[in-house]
matplotlib code that plots the C-alpha trace (Angstrom):
import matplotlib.pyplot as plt

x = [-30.0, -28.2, -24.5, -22.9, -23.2, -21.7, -18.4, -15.6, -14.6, -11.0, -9.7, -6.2, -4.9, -2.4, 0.4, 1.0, -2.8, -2.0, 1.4, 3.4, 2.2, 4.2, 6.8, 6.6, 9.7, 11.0, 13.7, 14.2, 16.3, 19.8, 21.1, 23.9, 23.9, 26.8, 27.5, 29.6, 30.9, 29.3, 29.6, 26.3, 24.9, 22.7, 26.2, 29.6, 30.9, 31.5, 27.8, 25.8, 26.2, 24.9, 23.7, 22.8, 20.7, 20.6, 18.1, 17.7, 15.9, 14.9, 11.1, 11.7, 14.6, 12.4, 9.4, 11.8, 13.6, 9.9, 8.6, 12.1, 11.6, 8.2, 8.7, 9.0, 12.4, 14.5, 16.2, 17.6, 17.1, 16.9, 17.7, 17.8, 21.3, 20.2, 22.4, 23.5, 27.0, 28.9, 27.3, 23.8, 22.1, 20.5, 21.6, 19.5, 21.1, 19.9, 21.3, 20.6, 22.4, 25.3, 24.6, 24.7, 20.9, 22.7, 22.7, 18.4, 17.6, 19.7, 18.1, 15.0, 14.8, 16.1, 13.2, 10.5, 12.0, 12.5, 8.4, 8.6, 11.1, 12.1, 15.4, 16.7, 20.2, 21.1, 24.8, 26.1, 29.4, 31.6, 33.2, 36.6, 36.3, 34.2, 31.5, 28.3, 25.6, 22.4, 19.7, 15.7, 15.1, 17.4, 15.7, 12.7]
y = [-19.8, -17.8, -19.6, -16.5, -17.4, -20.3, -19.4, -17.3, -14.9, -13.9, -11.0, -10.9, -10.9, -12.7, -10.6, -12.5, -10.8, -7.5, -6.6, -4.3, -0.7, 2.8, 3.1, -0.6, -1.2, 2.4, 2.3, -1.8, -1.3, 0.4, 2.8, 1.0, -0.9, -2.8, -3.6, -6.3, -6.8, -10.7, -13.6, -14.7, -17.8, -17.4, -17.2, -16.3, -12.5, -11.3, -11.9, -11.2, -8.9, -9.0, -5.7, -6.1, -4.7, -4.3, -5.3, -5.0, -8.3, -11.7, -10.7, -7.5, -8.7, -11.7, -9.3, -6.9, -9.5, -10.8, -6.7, -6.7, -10.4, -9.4, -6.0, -5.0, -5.0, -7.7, -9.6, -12.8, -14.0, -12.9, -14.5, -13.6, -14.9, -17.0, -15.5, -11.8, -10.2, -9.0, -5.8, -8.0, -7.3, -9.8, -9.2, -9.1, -10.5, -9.2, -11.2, -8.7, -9.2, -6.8, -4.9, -1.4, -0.7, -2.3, 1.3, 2.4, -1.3, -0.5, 2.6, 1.3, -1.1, 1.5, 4.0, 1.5, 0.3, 4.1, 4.0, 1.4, 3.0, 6.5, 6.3, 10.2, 9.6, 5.6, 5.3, 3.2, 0.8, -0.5, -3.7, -1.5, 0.9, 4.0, 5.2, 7.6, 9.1, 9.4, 11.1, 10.3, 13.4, 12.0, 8.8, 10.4]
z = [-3.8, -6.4, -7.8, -7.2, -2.9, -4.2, -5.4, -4.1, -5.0, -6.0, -4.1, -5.0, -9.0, -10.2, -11.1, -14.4, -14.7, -13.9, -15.6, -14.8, -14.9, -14.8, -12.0, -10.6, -10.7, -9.2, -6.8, -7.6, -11.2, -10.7, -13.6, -14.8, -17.9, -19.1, -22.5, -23.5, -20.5, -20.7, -23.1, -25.2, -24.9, -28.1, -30.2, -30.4, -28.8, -32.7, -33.5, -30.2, -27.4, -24.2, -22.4, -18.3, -16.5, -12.4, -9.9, -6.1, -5.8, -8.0, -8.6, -10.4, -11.7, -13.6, -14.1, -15.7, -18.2, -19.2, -19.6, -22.1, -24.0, -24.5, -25.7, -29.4, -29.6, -31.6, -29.4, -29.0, -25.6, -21.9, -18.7, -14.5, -13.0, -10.3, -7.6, -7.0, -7.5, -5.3, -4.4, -3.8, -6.6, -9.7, -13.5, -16.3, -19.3, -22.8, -25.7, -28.5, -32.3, -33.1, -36.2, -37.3, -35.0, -32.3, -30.4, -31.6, -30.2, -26.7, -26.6, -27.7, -24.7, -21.9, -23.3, -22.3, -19.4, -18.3, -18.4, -15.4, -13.5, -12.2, -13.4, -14.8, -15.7, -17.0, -17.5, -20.4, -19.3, -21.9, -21.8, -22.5, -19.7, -21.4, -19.4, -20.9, -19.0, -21.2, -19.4, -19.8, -22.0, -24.4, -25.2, -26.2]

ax = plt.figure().add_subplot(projection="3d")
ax.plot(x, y, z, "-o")
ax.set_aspect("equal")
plt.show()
């Protein structure tokens, strides 16, 4: 009897195996970011800012904060609010370190994330009311 007959075989990968891959997380990340519209919880707001990202449900949501903490970026922490806002969605805090790079890293992290997602136009919120659209093209 061979040992193969003997053990089963695994038909399904884990997804912490797999990764994520180009477009997985298309039409389940909103365009939206807001930038210090939150207050850090890796120091105080003169020092840190926090930029958030949207997400239709808690898995992408997670997967996407671990694609972004895992990424290349310098960044202080992320973390998954554990309930949704009021329009149903979960929020992906990014704790990243103000400085004069503040911007390249922000752009940085929506440039890889763009990879995942299907996303043309991401609009940039200010905590103080300003609005910008930067498209896809421009982050390249």
């Amino acid at each position: 009897m061979r040992l193969d007959n003997l053990v089963q075989k695994q038909t399904q990968t884990s997804k912490l195996d797999e990764g994520l891959r180009e477009n997985d997380l298309d039409d389940l990340v909103l365009p939206t970011i807001t930038i210090d519209d939150f207050e850090p919880k890796s120091g105080d707001d003169d020092e840190v800012v926090v930029v958030t990202f949207r997400a239709k449900d808690d898995e992408p949501a997670n997967d996407l904060a671990s694609f972004i903490e895992k990424g290349s970026h310098d960044i202080l922490d992320t973390e998954v609010s554990p309930s949704v806002d009021e329009d149903g969605n979960y929020l992906i805090f990014v704790e990243i370190r103000r400085s004069d790079s503040l911007f390249d890293t922000v752009k940085g992290i929506v440039k890889d994330v763009t990879r995942l997602v299907n996303i043309e136009k991401w609009q940039f919120q200010f905590h103080k009311g300003a609005t910008i659209e930067i498209s896809k093209e421009a982050l390249k």
